[in-house]
C-alpha positions as CSV (number, residue, x, y, z in Angstrom):
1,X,-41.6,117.0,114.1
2,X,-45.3,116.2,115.0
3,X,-47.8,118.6,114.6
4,X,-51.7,118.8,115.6
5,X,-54.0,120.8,114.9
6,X,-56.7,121.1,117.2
7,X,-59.7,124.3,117.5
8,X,-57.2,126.1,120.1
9,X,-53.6,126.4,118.1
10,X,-52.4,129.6,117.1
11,X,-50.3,130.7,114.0
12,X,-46.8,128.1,113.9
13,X,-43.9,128.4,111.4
14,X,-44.4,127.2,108.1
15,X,-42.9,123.6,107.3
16,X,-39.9,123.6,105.0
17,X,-39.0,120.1,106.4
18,X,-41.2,116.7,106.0
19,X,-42.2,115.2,109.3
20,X,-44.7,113.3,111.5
21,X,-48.5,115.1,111.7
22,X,-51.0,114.3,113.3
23,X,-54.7,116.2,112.6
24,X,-57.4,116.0,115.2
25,X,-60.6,114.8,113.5
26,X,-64.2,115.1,115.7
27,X,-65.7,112.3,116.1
28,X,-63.3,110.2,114.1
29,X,-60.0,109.1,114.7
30,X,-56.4,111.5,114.3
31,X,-55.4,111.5,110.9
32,X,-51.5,110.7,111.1
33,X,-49.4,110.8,107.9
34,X,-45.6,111.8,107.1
35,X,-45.8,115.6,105.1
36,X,-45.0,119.0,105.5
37,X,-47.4,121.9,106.4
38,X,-47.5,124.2,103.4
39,X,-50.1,126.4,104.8
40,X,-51.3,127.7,108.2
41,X,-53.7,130.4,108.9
42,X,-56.4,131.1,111.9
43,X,-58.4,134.3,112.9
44,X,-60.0,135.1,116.1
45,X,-64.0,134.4,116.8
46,X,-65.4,137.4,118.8
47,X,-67.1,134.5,120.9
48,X,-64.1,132.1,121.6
49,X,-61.4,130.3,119.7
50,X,-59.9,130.5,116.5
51,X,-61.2,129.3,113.1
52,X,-58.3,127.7,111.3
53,X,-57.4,126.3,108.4
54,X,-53.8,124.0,107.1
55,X,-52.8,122.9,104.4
56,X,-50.1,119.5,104.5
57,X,-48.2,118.2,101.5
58,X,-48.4,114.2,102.5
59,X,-45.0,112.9,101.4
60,X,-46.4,109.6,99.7
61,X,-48.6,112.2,97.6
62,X,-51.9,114.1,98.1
63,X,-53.3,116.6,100.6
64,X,-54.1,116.4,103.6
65,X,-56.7,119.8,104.8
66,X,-57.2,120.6,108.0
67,X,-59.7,123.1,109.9
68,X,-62.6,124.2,111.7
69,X,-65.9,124.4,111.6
70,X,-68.6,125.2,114.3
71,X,-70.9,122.3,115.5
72,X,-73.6,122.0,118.6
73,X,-72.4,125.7,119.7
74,X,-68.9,124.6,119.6
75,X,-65.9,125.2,117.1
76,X,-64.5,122.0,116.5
77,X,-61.4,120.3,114.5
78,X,-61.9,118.3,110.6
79,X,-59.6,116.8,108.4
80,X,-59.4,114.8,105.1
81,X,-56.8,113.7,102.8
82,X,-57.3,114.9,99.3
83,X,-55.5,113.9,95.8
84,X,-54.7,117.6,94.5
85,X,-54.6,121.0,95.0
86,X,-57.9,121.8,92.9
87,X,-60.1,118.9,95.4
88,X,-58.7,121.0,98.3
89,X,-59.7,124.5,97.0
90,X,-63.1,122.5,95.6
91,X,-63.5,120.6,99.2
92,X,-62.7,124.5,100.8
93,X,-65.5,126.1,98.7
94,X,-68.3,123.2,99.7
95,X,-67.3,123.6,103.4
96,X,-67.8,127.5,103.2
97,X,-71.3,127.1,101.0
98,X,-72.2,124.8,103.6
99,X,-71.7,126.5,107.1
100,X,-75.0,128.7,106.9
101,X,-76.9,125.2,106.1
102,X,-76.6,123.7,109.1
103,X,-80.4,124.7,110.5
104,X,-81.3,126.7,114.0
105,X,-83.5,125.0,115.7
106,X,-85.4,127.7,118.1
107,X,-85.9,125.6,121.6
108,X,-89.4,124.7,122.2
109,X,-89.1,126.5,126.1
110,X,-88.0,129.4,124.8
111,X,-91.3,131.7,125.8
112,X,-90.9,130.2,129.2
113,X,-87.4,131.0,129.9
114,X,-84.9,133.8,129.6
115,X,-82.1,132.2,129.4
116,X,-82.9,129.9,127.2
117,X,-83.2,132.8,125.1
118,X,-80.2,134.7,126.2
119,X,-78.7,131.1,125.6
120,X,-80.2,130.5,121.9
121,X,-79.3,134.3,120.8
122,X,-75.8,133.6,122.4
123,X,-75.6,130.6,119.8
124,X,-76.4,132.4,117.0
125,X,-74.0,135.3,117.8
126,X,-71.4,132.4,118.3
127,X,-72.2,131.1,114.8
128,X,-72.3,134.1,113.2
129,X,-68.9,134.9,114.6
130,X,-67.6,132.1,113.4
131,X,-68.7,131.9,110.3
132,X,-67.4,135.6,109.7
133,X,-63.5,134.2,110.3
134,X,-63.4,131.3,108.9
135,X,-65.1,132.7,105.3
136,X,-62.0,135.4,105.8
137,X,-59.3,133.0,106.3
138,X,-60.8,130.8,103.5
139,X,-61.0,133.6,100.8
140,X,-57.6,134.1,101.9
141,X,-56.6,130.7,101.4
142,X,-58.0,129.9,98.3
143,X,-56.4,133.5,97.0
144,X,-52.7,132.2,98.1
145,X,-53.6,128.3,96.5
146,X,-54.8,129.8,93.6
147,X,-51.7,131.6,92.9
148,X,-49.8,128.9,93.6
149,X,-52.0,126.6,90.4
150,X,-50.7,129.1,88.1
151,X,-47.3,129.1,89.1
């Protein structure tokens, strides 16, 4: 089995059974490792693809975390390996504290030109949308993983 989770995927059977994955990274190169996907979850963005978030057991030990976050007005695929299931819900809980820091930088032509306003309030609405799903599916995650510490 190899798996990849890239910004356009939609909702696949949960993993019962270790195999190859592979987890697109932006910017950086796929991050490949023998595991099992524990947890999937995405949610539509009124503005375009899905916000997603898995979870992989890596068969040598560790987590690896996938998802996606919205960058230069697109949403975009991240991954990193982590040691245990409290560094992923802490990693989860920085990434979501983080998306509204990212600052919006008003274009310097935007009295002269209207669409590059249409273009900079299309941006925001973009961000905003995405920033709605992927707190959603992230409070649900970190609802299911936190179950699963006490178990």
């Amino acid at each position: 089995m190899t798996s990849s989770l890239t910004a356009t995927d939609r909702p696949a059977e949960i993993s019962a059974s270790w195999g190859q994955a592979c987890l697109t990274r932006a910017g950086k190169s796929d991050l490949r490792f023998a595991g099992r996907r524990l947890f999937w979850l995405d949610r539509p963005c009124e503005s375009g693809p899905n916000a997603s978030i898995a979870l992989w057991e890596q068969k040598k030990g560790g987590y690896a975390l996938g998802w996606t976050t919205f960058h230069d007005g697109q949403i975009v695929p991240q991954a990193v390996v982590l040691a245990s299931l409290s560094d992923v819900m802490d990693h989860l809980e920085d990434t979501c504290a983080s998306l509204g820091r990212d600052p919006i930088t008003c274009p310097d032509d935007l009295s002269t030109s209207q669409f590059s306003l249409l273009a900079f309030i299309s941006d925001v609405k973009h961000r905003a949308s995405f920033q709605r799903s992927f707190t959603a599916i992230a409070s649900e995650a970190l609802s299911v993983w936190d179950v699963w510490q006490r178990e």
